[in-house]
Structures are given as C-alpha cells and as structure tokens.
N, C-alpha and C positions, 0 to 999 in steps of 0.2 A: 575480446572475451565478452560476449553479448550473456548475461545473467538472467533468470527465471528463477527466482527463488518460489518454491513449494513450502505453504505451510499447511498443515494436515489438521484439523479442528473437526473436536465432534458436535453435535446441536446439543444444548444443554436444554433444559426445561424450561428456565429463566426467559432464552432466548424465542421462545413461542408465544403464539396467540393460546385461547382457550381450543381452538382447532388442533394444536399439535403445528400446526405452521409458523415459521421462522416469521417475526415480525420484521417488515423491512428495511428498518436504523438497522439493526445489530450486521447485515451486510457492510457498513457501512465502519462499523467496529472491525470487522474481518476484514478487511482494508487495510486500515492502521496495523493491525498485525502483521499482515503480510511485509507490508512497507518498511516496519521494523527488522523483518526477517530478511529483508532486501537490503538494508543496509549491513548488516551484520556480513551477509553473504559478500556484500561490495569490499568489505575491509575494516569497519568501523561501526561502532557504537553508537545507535544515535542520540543515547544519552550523554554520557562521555563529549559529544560534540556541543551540545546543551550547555554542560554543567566546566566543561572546560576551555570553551570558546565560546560561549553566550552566545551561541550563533541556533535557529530553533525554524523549521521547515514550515510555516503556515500555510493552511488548506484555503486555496481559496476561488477553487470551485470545483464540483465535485456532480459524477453524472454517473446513475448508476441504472441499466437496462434487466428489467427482472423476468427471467423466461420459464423458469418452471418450480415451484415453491418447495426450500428444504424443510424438512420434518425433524422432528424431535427425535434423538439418538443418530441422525444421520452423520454419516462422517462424509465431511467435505475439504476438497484441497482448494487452497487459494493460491493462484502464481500471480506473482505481483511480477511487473518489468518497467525500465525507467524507458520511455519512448520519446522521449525529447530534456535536452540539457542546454539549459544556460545559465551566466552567471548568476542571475537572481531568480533565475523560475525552473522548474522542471515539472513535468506533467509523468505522469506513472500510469501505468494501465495492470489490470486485474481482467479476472477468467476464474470465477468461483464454482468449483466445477464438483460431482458429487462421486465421491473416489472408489466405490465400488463399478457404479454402470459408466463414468466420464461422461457423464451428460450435464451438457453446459446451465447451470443453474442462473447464473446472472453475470453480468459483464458492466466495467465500469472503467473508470478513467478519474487520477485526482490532479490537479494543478495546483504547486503552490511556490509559495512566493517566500526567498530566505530571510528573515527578519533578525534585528535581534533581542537577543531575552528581554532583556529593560525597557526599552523604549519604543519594538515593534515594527519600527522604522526599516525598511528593505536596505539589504547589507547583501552584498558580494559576496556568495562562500568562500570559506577557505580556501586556498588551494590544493591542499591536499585531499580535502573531501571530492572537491571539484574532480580532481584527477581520478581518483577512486569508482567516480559517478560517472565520470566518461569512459573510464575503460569495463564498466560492467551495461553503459546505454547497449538498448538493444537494437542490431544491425538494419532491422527495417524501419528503422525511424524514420519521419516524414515531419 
C-alpha cells in the first residue's frame, strides 16, 4: 500500500514577500505539514510517537527545487511520500503543486534521521512505526 498523503493549504498573507510572493522558508513549513499528514495517513501520530516513545524524526537535510512562485490566497496541495525506509533514516519526497491549474510549483525531498527526545542521539524506530512506514513506502523507491 504505497501512500500519497495530500494536504490542501491556502497562501496566507504572513507567508509572502511585499510582492504577494510566497517567501521561500515557508515551503519548507509546508513540508512538515504534509509529513505530519503522512504519518497520520501511515497509522499514527507523530506526536503521540514523541511524547509516548521519546523517539522524534530529525531533519537532516533538506533540498528543495522552486519552479514557479505561489501567491497570496492561492490554494496549494502538498503530497508528501516516504521514498526510502531504514531503521534510522528515511528520506520523504514532496510535489507542492497549485490545486486549481496542478502546475508543479516546487519539488523537494527531506532526509532524516530517528533520534531520541533527551539525548538526540540516533535510535532505531520502533517497530511498529517501522512497520507502518514500510507498508505505506512508495513502490518506486530507489
């Protein structure tokens, strides 16, 4: 069961330049969310996994390709998908794409590394998250 979570996000005012243009961190905000909306989808909370297994997904590195600038009130979808699972790292890819015309707005990728709460230090996920994570990886992983 290869998973695409969509989350549907409008451009806030916050999130622009003086242009009306999406400044390009808050991309990067729309990530996280999706990736949140990706776990949720997969079976689980990723707070819950936090706060009840001290176990916390660190970002640690992050590449994000900008092709055509969102505007202020645009509504855009972000599908997040996990493209690569292992026990301590998973890498995630994104498609922030703009939900009326689906023209590809920016595209990215996060890789990170499972730590845990206290100490930071790389931990083995659970198992049950693990399994979770593997049965919603997407099928053309590489």
């Amino acid at each position: 069961m290869s998973i695409v979570a969509e989350t549907r996000l409008r451009v806030r005012y916050a999130e622009t330049d003086q242009m009306g243009v999406v400044y390009y961190s808050n991309y990067l905000v729309w990530m996280e969310i999706g990736r949140t909306d990706f776990c949720l989808e997969s079976g689980f909370s990723y707070r819950e996994m936090e706060t009840e297994d001290g176990i916390a997904i660190a970002v640690a590195q992050v590449e994000c390709r900008y092709l055509v600038p969102a505007r202020y009130d645009d509504e855009v979808i972000v599908r997040t998908s996990l493209k690569h699972l292992r026990r301590r790292t998973m890498l995630f890819s994104y498609q922030i794409v703009h939900a009326e015309t689906e023209k590809l707005l920016a595209e990215g990728s996060t890789k990170h590394v499972v730590v845990g709460m206290n100490s930071a230090r790389p931990r083995t996920i659970p198992r049950q998250y693990y399994d979770m994570l593997l049965a919603a990886e997407s099928s053309d992983s590489t």
